[in-house]
Structures are given as C-alpha cells and as structure tokens.
MIFILUM-621657 format. One record per residue (C-alpha): residue in three letters; x, y, z. Coordinates in steps of 0.001 Angstrom, whole numbers. Layout:
// MIFILUM-621657
R,ALA,X,Y,Z .
...
***
This chain:
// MIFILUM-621657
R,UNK,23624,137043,-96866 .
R,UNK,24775,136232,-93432 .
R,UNK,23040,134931,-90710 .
R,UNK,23026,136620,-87616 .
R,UNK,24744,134281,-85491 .
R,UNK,27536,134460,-88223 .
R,UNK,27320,138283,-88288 .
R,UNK,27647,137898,-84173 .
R,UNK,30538,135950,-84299 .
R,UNK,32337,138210,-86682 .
R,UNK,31716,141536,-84261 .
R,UNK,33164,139826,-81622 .
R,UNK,36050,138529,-83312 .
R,UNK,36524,142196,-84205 .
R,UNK,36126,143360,-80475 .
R,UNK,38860,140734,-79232 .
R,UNK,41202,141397,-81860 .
R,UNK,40849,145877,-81012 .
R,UNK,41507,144882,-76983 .
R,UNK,45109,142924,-77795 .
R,UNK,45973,145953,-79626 .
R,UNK,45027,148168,-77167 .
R,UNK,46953,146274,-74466 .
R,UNK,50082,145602,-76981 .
R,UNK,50098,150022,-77207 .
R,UNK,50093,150957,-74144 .
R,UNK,49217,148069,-70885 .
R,UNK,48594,151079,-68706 .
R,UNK,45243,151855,-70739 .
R,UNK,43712,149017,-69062 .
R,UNK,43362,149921,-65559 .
R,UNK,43617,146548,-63435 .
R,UNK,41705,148460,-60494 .
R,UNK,38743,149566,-63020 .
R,UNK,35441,148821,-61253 .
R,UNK,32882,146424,-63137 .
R,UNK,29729,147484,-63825 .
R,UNK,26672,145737,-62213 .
R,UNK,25727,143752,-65320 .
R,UNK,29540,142350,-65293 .
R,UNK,29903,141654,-62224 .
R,UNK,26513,139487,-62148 .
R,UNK,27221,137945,-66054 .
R,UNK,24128,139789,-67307 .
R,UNK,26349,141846,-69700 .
R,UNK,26049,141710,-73570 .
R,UNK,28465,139207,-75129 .
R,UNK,30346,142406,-76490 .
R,UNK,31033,143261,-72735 .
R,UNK,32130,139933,-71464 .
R,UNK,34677,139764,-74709 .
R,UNK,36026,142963,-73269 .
R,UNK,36007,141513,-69846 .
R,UNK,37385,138626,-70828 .
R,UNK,40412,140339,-72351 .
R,UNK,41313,142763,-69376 .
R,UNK,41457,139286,-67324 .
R,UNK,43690,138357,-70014 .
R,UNK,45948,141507,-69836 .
R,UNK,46113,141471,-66306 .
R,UNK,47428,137900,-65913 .
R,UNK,49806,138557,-68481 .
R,UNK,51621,141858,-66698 .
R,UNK,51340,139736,-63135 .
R,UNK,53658,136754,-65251 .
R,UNK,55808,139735,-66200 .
R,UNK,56167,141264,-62960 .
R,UNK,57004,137558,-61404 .
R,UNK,59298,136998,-63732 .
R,UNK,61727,139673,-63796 .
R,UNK,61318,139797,-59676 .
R,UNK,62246,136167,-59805 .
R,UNK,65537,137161,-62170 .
R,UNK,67006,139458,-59499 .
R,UNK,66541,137810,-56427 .
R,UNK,68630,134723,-58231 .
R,UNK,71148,137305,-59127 .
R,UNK,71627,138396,-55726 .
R,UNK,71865,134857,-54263 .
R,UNK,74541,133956,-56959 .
R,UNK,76496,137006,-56219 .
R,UNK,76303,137495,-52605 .
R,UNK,74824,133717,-51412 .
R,UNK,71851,135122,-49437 .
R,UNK,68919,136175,-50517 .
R,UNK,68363,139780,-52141 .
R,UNK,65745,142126,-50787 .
R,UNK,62937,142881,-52521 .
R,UNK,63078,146242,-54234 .
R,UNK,58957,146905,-54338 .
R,UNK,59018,146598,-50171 .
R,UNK,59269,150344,-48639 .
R,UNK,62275,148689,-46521 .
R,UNK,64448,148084,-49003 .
R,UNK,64262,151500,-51088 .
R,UNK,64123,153581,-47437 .
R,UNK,68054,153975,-46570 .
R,UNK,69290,151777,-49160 .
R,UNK,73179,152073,-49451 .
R,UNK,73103,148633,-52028 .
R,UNK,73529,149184,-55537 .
R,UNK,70323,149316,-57277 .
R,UNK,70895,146683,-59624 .
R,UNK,70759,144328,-56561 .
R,UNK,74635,143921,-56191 .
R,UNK,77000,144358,-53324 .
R,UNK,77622,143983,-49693 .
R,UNK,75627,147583,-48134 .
R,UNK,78712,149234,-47456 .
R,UNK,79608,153146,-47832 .
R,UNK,81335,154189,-51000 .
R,UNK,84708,154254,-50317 .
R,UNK,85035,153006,-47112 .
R,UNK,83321,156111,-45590 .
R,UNK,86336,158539,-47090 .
R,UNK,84907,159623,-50074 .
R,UNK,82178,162223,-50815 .
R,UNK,82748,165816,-51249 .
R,UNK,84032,167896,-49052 .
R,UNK,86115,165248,-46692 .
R,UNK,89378,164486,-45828 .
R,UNK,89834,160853,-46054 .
R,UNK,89163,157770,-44181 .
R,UNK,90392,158169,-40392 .
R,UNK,94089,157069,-39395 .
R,UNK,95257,157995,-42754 .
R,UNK,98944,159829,-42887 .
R,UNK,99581,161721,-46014 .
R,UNK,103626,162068,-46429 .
R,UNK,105146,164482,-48314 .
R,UNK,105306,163391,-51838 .
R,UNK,108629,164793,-54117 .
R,UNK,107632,166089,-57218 .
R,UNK,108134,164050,-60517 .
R,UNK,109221,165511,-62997 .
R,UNK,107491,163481,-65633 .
R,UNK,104024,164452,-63861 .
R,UNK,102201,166262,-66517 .
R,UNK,101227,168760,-63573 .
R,UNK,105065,169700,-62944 .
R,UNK,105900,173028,-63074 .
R,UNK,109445,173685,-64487 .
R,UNK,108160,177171,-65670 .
R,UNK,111087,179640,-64227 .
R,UNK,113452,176554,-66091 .
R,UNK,112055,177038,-69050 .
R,UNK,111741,180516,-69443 .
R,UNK,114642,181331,-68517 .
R,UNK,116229,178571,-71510 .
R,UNK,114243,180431,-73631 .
R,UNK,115089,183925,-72972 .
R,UNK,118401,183160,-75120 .
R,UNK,121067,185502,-72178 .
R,UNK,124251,184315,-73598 .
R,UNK,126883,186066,-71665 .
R,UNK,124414,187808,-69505 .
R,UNK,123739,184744,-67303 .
R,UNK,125293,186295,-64184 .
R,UNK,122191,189151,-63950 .
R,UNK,119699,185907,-63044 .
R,UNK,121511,185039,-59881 .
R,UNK,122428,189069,-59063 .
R,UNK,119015,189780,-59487 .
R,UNK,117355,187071,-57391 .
R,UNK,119508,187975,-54526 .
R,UNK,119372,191730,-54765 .
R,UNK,115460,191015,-54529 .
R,UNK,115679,188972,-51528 .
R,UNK,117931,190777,-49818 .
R,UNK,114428,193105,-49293 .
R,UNK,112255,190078,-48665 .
R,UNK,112600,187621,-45803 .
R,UNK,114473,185264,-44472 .
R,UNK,111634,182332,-46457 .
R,UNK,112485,184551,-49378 .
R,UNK,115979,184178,-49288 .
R,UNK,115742,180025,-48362 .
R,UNK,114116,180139,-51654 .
R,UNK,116480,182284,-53691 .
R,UNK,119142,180048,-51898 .
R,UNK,117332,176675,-53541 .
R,UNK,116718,178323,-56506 .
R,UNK,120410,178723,-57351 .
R,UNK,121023,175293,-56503 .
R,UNK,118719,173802,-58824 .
R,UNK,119790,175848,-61884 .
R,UNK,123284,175000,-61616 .
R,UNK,123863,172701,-64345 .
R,UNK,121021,173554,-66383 .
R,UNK,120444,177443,-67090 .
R,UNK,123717,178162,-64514 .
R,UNK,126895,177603,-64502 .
R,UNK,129335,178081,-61273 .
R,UNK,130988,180853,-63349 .
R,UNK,128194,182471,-63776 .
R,UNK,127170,182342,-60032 .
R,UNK,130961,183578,-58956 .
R,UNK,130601,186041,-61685 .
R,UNK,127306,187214,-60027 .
R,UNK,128114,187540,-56296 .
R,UNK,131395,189338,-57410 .
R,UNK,129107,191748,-59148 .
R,UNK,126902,192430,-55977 .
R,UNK,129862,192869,-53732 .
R,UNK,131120,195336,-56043 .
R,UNK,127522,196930,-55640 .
R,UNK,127491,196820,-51958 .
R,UNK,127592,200808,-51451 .
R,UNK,124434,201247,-53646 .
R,UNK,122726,197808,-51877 .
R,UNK,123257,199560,-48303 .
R,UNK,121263,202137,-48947 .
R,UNK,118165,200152,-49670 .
R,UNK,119160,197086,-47151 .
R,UNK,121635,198203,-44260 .
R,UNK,122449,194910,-43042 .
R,UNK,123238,193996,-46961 .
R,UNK,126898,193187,-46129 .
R,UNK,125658,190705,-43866 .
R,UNK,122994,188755,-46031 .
R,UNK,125032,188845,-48906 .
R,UNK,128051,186674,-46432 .
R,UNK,124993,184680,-45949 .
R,UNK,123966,183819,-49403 .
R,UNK,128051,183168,-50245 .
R,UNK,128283,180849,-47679 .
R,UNK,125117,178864,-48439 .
R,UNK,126479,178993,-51872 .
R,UNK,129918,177642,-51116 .
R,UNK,128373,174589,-48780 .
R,UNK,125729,173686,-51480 .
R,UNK,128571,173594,-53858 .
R,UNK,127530,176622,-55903 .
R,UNK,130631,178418,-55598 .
R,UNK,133827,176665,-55643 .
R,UNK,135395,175989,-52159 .
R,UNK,138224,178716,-53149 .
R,UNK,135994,181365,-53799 .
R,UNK,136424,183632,-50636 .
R,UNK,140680,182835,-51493 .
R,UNK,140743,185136,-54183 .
R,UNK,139891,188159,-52284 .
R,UNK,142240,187490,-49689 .
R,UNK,144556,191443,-49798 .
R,UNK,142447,192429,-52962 .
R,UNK,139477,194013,-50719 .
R,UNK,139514,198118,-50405 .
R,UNK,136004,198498,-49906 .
R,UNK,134197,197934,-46175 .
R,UNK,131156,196940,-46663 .
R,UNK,132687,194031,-49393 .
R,UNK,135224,192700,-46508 .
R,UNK,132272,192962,-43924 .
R,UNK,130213,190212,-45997 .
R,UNK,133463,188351,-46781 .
R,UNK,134311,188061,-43065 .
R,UNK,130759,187225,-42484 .
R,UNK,131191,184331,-44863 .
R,UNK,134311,183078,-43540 .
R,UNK,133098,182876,-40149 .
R,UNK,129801,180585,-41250 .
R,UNK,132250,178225,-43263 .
R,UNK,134171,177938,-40358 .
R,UNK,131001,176947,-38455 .
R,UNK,130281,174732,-41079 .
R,UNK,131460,171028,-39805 .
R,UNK,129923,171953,-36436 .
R,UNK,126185,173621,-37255 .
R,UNK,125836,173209,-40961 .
R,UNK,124907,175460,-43615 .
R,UNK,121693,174013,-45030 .
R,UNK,119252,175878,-42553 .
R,UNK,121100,179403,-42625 .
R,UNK,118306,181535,-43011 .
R,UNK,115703,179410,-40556 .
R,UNK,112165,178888,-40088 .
R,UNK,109459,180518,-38750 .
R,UNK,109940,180751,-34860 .
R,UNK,109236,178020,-32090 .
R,UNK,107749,175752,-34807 .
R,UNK,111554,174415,-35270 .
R,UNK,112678,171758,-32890 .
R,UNK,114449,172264,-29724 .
R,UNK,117535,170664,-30558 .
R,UNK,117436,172812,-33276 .
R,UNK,117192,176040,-31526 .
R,UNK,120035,175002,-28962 .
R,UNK,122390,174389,-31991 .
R,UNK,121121,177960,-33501 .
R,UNK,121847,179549,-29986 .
R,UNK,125118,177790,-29576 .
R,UNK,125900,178995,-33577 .
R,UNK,125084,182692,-32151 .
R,UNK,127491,182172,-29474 .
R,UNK,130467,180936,-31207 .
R,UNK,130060,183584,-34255 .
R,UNK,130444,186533,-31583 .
R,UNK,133017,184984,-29910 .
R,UNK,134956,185256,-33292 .
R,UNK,133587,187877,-34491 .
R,UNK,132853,190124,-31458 .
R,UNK,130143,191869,-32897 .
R,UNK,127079,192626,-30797 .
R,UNK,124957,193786,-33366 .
R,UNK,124966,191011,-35195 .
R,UNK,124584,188779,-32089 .
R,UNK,121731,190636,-31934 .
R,UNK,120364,190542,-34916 .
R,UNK,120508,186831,-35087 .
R,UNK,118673,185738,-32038 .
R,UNK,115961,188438,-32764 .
R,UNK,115383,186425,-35969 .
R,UNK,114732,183130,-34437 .
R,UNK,111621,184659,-32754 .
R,UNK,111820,182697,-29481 .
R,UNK,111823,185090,-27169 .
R,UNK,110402,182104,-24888 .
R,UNK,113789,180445,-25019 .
R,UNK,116486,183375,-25113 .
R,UNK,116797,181636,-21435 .
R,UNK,118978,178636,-23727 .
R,UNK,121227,181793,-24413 .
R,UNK,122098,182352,-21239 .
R,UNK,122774,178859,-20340 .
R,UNK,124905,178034,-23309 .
R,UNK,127036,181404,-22595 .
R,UNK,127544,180483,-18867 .
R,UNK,128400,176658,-19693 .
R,UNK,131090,177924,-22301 .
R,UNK,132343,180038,-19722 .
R,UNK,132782,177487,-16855 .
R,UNK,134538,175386,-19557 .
R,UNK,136870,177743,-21420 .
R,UNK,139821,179820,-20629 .
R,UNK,141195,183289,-21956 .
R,UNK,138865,186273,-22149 .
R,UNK,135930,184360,-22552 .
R,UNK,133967,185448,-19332 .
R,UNK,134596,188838,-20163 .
R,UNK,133254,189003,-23700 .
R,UNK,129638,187242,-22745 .
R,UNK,129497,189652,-19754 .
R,UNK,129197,191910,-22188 .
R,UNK,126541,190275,-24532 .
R,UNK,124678,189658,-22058 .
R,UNK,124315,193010,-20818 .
R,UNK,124124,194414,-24256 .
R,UNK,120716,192002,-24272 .
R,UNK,119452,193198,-20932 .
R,UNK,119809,196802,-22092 .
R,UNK,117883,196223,-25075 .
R,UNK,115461,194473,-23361 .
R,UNK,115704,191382,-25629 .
R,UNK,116606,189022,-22899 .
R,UNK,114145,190025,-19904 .
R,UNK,114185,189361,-16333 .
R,UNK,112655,186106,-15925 .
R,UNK,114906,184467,-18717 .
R,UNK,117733,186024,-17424 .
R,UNK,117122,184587,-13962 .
R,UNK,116151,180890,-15612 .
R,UNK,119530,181132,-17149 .
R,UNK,121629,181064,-14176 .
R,UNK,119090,178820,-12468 .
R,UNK,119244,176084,-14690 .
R,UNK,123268,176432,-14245 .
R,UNK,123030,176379,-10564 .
R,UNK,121071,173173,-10907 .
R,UNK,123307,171098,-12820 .
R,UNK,126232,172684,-10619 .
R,UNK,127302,168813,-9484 .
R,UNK,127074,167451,-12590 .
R,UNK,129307,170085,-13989 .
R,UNK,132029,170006,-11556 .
R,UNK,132904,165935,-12822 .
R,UNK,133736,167609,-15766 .
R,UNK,135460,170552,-14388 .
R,UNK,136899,170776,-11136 .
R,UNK,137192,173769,-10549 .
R,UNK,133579,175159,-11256 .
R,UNK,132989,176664,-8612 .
R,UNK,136257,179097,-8311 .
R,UNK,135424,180107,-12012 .
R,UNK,131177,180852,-11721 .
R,UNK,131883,182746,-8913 .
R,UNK,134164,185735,-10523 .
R,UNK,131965,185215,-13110 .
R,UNK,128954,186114,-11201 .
R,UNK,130782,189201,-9530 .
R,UNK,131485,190423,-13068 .
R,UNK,127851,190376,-13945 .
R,UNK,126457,191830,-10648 .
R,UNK,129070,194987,-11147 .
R,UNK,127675,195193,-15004 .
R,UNK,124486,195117,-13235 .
R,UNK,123504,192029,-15448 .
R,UNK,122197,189943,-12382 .
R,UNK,121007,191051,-8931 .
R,UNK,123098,190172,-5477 .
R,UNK,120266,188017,-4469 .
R,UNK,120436,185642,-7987 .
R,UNK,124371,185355,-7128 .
R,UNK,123797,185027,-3409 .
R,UNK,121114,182037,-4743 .
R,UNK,124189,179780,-6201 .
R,UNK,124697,176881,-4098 .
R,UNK,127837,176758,-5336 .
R,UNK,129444,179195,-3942 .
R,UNK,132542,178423,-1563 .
R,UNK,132413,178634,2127 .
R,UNK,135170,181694,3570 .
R,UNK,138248,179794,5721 .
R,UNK,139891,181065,8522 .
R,UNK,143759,181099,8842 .
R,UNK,143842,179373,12255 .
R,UNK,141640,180037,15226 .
R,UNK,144243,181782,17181 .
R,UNK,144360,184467,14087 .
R,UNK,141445,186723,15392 .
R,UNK,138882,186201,12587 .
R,UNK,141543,187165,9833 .
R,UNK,140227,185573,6332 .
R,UNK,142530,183326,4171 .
R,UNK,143220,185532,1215 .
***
C-alpha cells in the first residue's frame, strides 16, 4: 500500500495535469479577472487549491507572452513598410475613424483618391471625352448589321433603305440624322450603292402616296438625296439621269430641292442637313444655317420653304441674324435682289415668325456697322436707302426705324439763287 504522502503527491499530479487541459481547450475558461477566495489570497488554501492557483498564474502569463508577441509582429511590419511606427490596434484611437488597412498597411488615404464609392462621379477636374466605339468590345452592338446579314434579302435589298426613310420622313429631324448615318454605315456591308439608287428611285416614284401621310415629303426626300450624294451614297451622277425624264411634280420638286443643296454644298456643307436641337448649336453655326436659308430662296424663290427652314432651327432669339444677313446681301449685290428679300421679309412679319424687336435689331445692327460697310462698298448709302423705302411701303419697317439710319444722305440744293428747288 501507499503512503499518504505518496497518495498526496499522485492527486496533485492529477489536478495539474486536468488544469493544462483545461487551458489547452478553451483559454477563455480561465477567467484572468476571477476573484480569489480568502484562503488563496492569504496561502491558507489546501495544496489542491494552490495547484489550481498555481496553474491559472501559469495560463495567464502564457496568453500575456502571446498577446506581446503577435503585437510586437505588427508594429515591425508597419515600420518596415511605411518607416514609422504603426498604431496600436487595441487603443480606441486607432480603431475610431480608421481609414488604414487593417492588416496595419498603407499610408491613411481614401480609396481611390476620394473618387470611388457608390454613387459618385469621379475625382474632381476629371474630363471624360467621348470615346468611339470598338468594334472588338465585347459590349458592341452591331445588332441591326447582323440581322439584317441574316435575313438572307437577295434582290430585295433596296426595301431596307426605302423603308428607313419612308419611316423618318414621319419622325424628326434626329430621326432622319440617324436614318441618314445609318445608310452610310451599311454601304459596303449589307448595301450596295445600287441598292440605295434603286431605293430612292422607288420612293420618288411613291411620292403621290408619301404626300398624303407627309406633305412636305418632296422636300425631305431632296434632303435625304442630297445627304446621300455628299456622303458618297449615291453616285455624284445620280440627279443626271432624271434630267427631261421627270412627269410627275412632286418627284421634280424633291429633285430641284436636291440640286439646290448640292449646289450649296462647297459653301455650307452637307453633313449637318437636318440640324440639332435649337440654340444648343454654335453661333457660327447658326449664321452659316441663316446665310444657307438665304441663298436657297434666292434660287429657289420659295417662301414656304424659307419658312419652313428657319422655323426648324428653333431660334427664334436670333431670327434678328436673318435680317442682317438679308440686308448685307442686299447692300452688296445687284439685280433683283432687294426686291425678293423685301418680300421674305414681309412674308416673316406677316406670319409673325420674325417679331418686332428682331426686326428692329436687324436694321440696327446694319446701321451700326454703316462705316465699316461703305470701305467695302461705296455706294452704301444710295442703295440702303431705296431699300428702306421699299420696306416702309411693304409696311415691313416703320418711318421712324428708316428715319433712325444715320446713313441716310443729306438733300442738296441746285444753287442758292434757285429758290429752294431740290437737286433731282
């Protein structure tokens, strides 16, 4: 048999060897902050008790040397990555606010400069151009391409183009930019210029049934030919083979109305035919449009259309550029120029799509430049003045805007011995 100090010896062997396995399970068990009981805390306790005691002391030291140790591994990281020292991560200032990465790395910066995040549009100063699309960008859409390839029309290529511009005829003038580019970019590939003559010489055939639907048909369709001629679509001698072979009206009305934008053509340019939206176009823009409106009627002669034009360049702010232009071209032209814009102008006063106050600018703006215009033409002041007679007996202006011009000449006597008779 044992003897008790033996059988002592083995029961506390046993006690030490069930508190390392507690401690290896879970270190948590052993609560560091776990009060002592009198008897411990004055070494009174039973050897079992200070065993135990003994081992929590043990524990304890051993998570401290853990704790140390890893804390001591990440500040060195941070002073080999950065070179100064890392914060601590167990102080409240260094989690409160903390934009650092967590594993201790990095400078405190935002992500991103500050123009990341959700729901933001980029770091300030930034300019985003206009990007073309790539065709090799897995996002490119080539869809009207493709279907159209695989739709298999043989012969019956012409309909695509007939039918895109019959549409946009209806639609606006965005609509028909579009229909415009569209044939453009399927020349070539789905398109042919065969096809496209094929089609337009389809549509004018058509033009009686069109004009029902779209009365100014005859004109958008000279629109579309001419777009299509510049843009190389059509060949150049495409309006030539209608010259003498036209019986119908409303086909020579859209040929005429082609002829006179190729003619144009060197001078304004085709690309832009059908516009943009309004006074978001630049102004050097809208005088070239204005001056385009002004040289079409004067070869044309139709007010209508004159009409029709500057109503769809929605600036009624800046019809006063209209009257300008027409006033210049008629101080520096000859023939029966005066009389024709006397007439456009007062068809646009009627209608009430030039109104007072632009009229008036008009002239003004004339009557400013008055010495700058006579370098150029001598006699300037002769040729505004029948001019303005013309449009005070049309009732265009008022006698008080034509007794305004400075330019006007001074009345000479014969001789003073005549009696106040005025040199005729």
């Amino acid at each position: 048999m044992l003897c008790r100090r033996q059988h002592e010896e083995i029961k506390n062997d046993v006690l030490k060897n069930q508190t390392d396995y507690l401690y290896l399970l879970n270190p948590e068990d052993i609560d560091d902050d776990e009060e002592l009981n009198d008897g411990e805390v004055n070494g009174n306790g039973t050897p079992q008790e200070k065993m135990l005691r003994e081992a929590r002391i043990k524990a304890k030291a051993k998570r401290r040397l853990r704790r140390n140790s890893s804390r001591d591994s990440t500040t060195r990281e941070s002073v080999s990555e950065s070179g100064e020292p890392g914060t601590d991560p167990n102080s409240p200032k260094g989690k409160l606010n903390d934009r650092k990465s967590r594993s201790g790395k990095g400078r405190g910066l935002p992500k991103k400069g500050g123009a990341g995040g959700k729901g933001v549009w980029g770091a300030a100063g930034v300019i985003y151009d206009y990007e073309e699309p790539d065709a090799r960008d897995p996002n490119y859409d080539d869809a009207v391409q493709a279907l159209l390839q695989e739709l298999n029309l043989g012969k019956r290529k012409h309909e695509v183009p007939s039918l895109a511009v019959s549409l946009a005829l209806e639609g606006k003038a965005s609509h028909r930019e579009l229909t415009s580019r569209l044939l453009s970019d399927l020349l070539g590939k789905v398109l042919t210029a065969d096809d496209v003559a094929k089609a337009f010489d389809k549509m004018l055939k058509d033009l009686p049934d069109l004009i029902l639907d779209t009365p100014e048909a005859p004109q958008v369709l000279g629109q579309f030919i001419a777009r299509a001629v510049a843009d190389d679509v059509l060949p150049s001698n495409f309006l030539d083979g209608y010259k003498g072979r036209v019986n119908c009206d409303h086909a020579r009305a859209a040929l005429d109305r082609a002829a006179v934008l190729l003619s144009m053509k060197r001078g304004v340019g085709l690309d832009n035919v059908w516009g943009v939206g309004g006074g978001q176009r630049p102004v050097k823009h809208l005088i070239r449009e204005m001056n385009f409106i002004l040289k079409e009627f004067l070869l044309s002669g139709e007010l209508e259309e004159a009409e029709h034009c500057l109503r769809d360049l929605e600036v009624p702010h800046f019809h006063h550029e209209l009257v300008y232009e027409a006033v210049i071209m008629v101080l520096e032209s000859t023939g029966n120029t005066a009389a024709k814009m006397v007439k456009l102008l007062k068809m646009l006063w009627e209608s009430g799509l030039v109104t007072l106050d632009q009229m008036n600018r008009g002239f003004q703006r004339v009557f400013d430049e008055l010495p700058d215009i006579n370098l150029d033409v001598p006699l300037v002041h002769t040729i505004l003045e029948k001019f303005l007679d013309l449009c005070v007996q049309e009732a265009v202006i008022t006698k008080q805007l034509r007794d305004s011009c400075p330019s006007r000449g001074r009345k000479r006597f014969v001789s003073e011995g005549d009696g106040g008779r005025v040199k005729e």
